[in-house]
C-alpha positions in Angstrom: 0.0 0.0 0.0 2.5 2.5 0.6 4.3 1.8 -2.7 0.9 2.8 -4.3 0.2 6.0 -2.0 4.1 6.9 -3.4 3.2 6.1 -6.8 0.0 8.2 -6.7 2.2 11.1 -5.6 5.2 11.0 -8.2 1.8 10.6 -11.0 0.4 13.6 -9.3 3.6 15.7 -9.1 4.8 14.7 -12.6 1.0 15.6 -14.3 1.4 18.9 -12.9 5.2 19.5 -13.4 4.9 18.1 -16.8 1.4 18.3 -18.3 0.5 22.1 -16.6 3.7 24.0 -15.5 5.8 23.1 -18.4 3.1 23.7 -21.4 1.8 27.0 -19.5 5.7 28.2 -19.0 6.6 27.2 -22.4 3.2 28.9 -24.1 4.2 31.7 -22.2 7.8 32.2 -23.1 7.0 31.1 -26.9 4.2 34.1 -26.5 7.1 36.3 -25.2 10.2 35.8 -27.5 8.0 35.0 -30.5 4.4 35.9 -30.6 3.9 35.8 -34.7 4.8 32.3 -35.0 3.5 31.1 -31.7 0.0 32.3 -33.1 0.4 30.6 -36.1 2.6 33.2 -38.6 -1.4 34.9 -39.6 -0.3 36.7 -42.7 -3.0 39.9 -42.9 -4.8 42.1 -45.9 -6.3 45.0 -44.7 -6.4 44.0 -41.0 -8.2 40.8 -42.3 -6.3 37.3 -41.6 -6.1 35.4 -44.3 -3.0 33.3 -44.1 -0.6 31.7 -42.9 2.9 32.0 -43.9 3.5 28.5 -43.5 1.1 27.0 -45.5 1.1 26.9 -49.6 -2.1 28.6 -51.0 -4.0 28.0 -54.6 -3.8 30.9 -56.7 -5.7 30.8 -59.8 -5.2 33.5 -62.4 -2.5 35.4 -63.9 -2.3 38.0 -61.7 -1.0 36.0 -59.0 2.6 34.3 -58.3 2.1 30.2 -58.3 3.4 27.8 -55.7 4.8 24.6 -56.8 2.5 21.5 -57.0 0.2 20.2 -54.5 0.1 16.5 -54.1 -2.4 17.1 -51.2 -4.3 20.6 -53.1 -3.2 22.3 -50.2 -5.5 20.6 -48.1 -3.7 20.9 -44.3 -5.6 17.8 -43.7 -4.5 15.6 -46.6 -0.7 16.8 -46.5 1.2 14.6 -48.2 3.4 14.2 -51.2 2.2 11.9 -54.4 4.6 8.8 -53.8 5.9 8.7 -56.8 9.6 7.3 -57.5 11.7 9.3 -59.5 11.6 6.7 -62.4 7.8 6.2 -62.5 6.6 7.2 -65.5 3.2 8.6 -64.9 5.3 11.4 -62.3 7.8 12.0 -65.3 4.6 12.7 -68.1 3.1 14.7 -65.5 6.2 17.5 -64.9 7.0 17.3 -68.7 2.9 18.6 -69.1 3.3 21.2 -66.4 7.0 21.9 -67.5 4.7 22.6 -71.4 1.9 24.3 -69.5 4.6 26.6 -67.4 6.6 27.9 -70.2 3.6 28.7 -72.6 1.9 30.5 -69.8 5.2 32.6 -69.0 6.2 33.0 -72.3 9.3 30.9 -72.2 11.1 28.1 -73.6 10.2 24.6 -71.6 14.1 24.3 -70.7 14.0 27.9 -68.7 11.3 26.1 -66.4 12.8 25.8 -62.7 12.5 22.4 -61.3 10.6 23.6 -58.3 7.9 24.6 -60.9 7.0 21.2 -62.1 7.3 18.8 -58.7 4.9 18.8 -55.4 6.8 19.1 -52.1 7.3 16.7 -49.6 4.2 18.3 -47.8 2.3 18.7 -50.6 1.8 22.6 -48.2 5.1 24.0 -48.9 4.4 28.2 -49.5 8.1 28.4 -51.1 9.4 28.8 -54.4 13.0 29.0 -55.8 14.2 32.7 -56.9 14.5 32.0 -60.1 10.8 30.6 -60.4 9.7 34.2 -58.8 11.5 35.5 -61.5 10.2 33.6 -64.2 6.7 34.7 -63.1 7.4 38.7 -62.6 6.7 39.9 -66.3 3.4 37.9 -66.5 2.3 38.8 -63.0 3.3 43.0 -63.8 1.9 43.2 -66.9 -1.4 41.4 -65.5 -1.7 43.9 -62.9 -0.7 47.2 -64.9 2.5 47.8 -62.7 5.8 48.4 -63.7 8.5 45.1 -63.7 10.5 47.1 -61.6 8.0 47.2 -58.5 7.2 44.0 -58.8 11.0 43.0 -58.4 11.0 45.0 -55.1 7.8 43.0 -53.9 9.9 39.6 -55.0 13.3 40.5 -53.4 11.4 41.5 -50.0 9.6 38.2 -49.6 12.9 36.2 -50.3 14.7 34.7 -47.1 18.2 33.4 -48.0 19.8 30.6 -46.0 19.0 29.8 -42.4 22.1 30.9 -40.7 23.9 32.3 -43.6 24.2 28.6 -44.9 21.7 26.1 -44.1 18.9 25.2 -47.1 18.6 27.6 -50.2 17.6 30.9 -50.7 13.0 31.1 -51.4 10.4 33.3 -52.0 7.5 33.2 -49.6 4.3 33.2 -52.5 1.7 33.7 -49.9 3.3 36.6 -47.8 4.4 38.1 -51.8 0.8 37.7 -53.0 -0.7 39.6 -49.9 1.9 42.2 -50.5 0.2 42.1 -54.1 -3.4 42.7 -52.6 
């Protein structure tokens, strides 16, 4: 018996060290040091939330920048890439048609396509794009909205992050925070 009443005392101590103190203390702190991404990154338009930087968006129309490829159609709850090997042949014929669809859209030959442009992410969520996508896209997307290549360049080169810690990943371009600058 007194092996249980010590048992029932480390549970006790532990649920409230462990599953109260620590999640309040940390939800506070994260709350502190870094409130945007601790309330989910909300990306807003006008005062209006409709965003998050972390999640990929649709954009239909030439107006817009495009993501890459959704596997999951940029549904949070069916994130998740397509499977495919690199040798399977129905993933090959489908980035050779959006590597067709991409260039006759910007204008471009098929070879100038960025790889990014034609293959899902891992998540099938990702809101990044390469630079050089971005750039393929800025004379379509300026000339859809009657502004100048020139500001549009700006809004690219302010929604690109380079490497995390001057040399971890690649340099991207953040489509949903760049389309909201857009709006």
């Amino acid at each position: 018996m007194k092996q249980f009443v010590v048992a029932v005392r480390v549970l006790l101590v532990f649920t409230v060290v462990l599953g109260i103190a620590y999640p309040l203390a940390m939800t506070g702190l994260a709350q502190v040091l870094f409130p945007g991404n601790a309330n989910g990154s909300i990306v807003k338009v006008d005062g209006k939330e409709v965003a998050s930087d972390l999640i990929g968006q649709q954009y239909d129309g030439p107006q817009w920048f495009h993501t890459r490829p959704s596997a999951a159609k940029y549904d949070g709850k069916a994130s998740a890439a397509s499977q495919y090997g690199p040798n399977n042949a129905d993933l090959l014929k489908l980035v050779n048609e959006r590597r067709e669809q991409i260039a006759k859209l910007e204008g471009v030959d098929p070879a100038q396509v960025p790889p990014d442009a034609v293959t899902a992410s891992g998540s099938g969520l990702d809101p990044a794009i390469s630079p050089a996508y971005a750039a393929l896209q800025v004379d379509r997307v300026a000339r859809e909205r009657g502004l100048s290549v020139a500001d549009v360049q700006k809004l690219v080169q302010a929604n690109t992050h380079g490497r995390v810690l001057g040399f971890l990943g690649e340099p991207y371009v953040n489509v949903v925070t760049l389309n909201a600058a857009l709006a």
